[in-house]
C-alpha positions as CSV (number, residue, x, y, z in Angstrom):
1,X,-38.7,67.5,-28.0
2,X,-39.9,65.6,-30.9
3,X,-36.0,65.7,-32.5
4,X,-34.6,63.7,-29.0
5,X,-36.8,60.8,-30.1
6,X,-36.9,61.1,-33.8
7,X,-32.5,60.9,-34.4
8,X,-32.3,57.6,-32.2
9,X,-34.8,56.3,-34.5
10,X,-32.8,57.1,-37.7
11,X,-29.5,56.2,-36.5
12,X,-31.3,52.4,-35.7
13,X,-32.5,52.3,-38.4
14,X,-30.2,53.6,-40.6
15,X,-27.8,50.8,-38.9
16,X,-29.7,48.0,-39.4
17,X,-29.5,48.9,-42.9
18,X,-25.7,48.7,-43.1
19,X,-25.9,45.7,-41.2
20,X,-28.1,44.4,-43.6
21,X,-26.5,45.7,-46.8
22,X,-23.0,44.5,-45.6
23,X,-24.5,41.1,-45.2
24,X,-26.1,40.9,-48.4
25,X,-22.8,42.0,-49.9
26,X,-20.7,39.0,-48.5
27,X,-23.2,36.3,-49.5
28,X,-23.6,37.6,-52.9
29,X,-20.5,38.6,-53.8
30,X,-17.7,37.8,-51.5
31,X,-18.8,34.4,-50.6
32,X,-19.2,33.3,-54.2
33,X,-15.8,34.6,-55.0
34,X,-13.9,32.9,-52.5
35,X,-15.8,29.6,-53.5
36,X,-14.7,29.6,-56.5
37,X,-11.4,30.7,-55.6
38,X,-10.9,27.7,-53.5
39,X,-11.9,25.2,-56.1
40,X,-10.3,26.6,-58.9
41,X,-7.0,26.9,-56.9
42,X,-6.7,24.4,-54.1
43,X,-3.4,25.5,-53.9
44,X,-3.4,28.8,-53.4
45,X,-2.9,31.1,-50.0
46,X,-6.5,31.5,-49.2
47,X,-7.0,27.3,-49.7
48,X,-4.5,27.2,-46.8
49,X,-6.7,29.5,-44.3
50,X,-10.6,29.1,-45.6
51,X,-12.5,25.7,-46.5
52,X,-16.1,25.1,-48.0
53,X,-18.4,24.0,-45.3
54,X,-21.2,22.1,-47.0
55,X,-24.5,22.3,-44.8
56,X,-27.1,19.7,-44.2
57,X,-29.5,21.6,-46.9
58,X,-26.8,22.4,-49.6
59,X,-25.6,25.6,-48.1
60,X,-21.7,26.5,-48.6
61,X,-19.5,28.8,-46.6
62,X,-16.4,29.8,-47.3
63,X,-15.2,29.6,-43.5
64,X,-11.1,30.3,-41.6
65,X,-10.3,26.4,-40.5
66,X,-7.8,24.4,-38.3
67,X,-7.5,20.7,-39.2
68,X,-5.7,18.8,-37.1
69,X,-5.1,15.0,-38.0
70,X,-9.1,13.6,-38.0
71,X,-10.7,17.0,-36.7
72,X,-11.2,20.4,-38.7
73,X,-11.5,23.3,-36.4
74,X,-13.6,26.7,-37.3
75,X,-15.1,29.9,-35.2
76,X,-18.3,30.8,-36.5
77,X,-18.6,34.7,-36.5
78,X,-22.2,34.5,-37.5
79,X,-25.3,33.1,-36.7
80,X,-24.6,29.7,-38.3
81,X,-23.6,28.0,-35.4
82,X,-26.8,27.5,-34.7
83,X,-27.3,24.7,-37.2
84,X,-24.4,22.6,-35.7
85,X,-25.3,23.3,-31.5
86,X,-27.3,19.7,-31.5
87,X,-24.4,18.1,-32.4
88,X,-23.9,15.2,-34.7
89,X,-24.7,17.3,-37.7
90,X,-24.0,15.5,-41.1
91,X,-21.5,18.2,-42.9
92,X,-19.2,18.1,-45.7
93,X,-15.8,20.2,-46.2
94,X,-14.0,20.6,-48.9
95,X,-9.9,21.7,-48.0
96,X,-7.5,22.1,-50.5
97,X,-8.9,20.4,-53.0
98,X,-10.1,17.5,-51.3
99,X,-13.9,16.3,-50.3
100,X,-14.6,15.0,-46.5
101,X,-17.5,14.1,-44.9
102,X,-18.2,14.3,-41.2
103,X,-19.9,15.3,-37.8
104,X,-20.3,18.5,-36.8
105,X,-20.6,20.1,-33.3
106,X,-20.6,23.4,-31.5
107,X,-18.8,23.6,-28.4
108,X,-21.2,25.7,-26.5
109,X,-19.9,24.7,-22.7
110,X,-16.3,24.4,-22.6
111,X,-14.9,27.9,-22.6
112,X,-11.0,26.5,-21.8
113,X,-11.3,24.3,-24.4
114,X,-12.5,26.7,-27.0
115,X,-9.9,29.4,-26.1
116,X,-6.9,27.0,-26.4
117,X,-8.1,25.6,-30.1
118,X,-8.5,29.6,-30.8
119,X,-5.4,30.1,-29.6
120,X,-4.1,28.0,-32.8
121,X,-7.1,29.2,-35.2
122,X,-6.7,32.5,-34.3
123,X,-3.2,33.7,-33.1
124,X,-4.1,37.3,-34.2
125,X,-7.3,37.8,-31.7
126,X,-6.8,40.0,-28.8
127,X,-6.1,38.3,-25.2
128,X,-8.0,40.7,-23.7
129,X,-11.6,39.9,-25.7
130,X,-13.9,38.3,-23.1
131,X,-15.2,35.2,-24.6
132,X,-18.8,36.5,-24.6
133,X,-17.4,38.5,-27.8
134,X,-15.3,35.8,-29.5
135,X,-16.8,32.9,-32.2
136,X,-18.4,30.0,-31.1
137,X,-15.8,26.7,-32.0
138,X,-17.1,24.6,-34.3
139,X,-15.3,20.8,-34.0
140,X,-16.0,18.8,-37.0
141,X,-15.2,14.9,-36.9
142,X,-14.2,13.7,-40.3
143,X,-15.2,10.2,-41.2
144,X,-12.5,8.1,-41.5
């Protein structure tokens, strides 16, 4: 009897530490690649698909964008949207090896809105995804 409560408890846990490991992995060694990457070679494949998003308190992520004329487009996969769901949020993005500055936002109440910009962000995702599953959209307003 004690077995049927004891393996649920490893599997958890034993999950949460993948979860945890695999993060730890990105934002100490993937993330600081791809940084690098993109300023080294603005010109390169990735520079065309992933900018730098600068945070409010110095924080970069190499993120997948959409810029369209005065607007830069992102989903946020992560947690991090949660820095930019006020709205207004000072950011800086660095794309192609050029430095903006602008307003950030997360769309949090638009769902028709957010599916058409992902339509163009992310042609690859499945249709059939309910929304509940997908990124949040991330608009940033670049300063003109």
């Amino acid at each position: 009897m004690k077995w049927i409560l004891i393996v649920p408890a490893i599997i958890a846990v034993v999950l949460v530490v993948l979860l945890l490991g695999a993060r730890a992995y990105y934002a100490f060694s993937v993330n600081p690649k791809v940084t690098q990457e993109l300023r080294d070679s603005p010109d390169s494949e990735r520079a065309n698909l992933v900018m730098l998003l600068t945070f409010p308190d110095g924080r970069e992520l190499p993120v997948n964008y959409l810029r369209e004329g005065d607007q830069v487009f992102a989903g946020a996969d992560g947690r991090w949207w949660r820095a930019f769901r006020d709205g207004d949020v000072p950011v800086e993005v660095f794309i192609q090896g050029e430095a903006f500055t602008g307003r950030a936002r997360t769309v949090m109440d638009d769902p028709a809105y957010t599916r058409e910009v992902f339509e163009r962000l992310r042609p690859n995702v499945p249709k059939w995804l309910p929304d509940w599953l997908n990124a949040y959209l991330i608009v940033i307003d670049l300063d003109v």
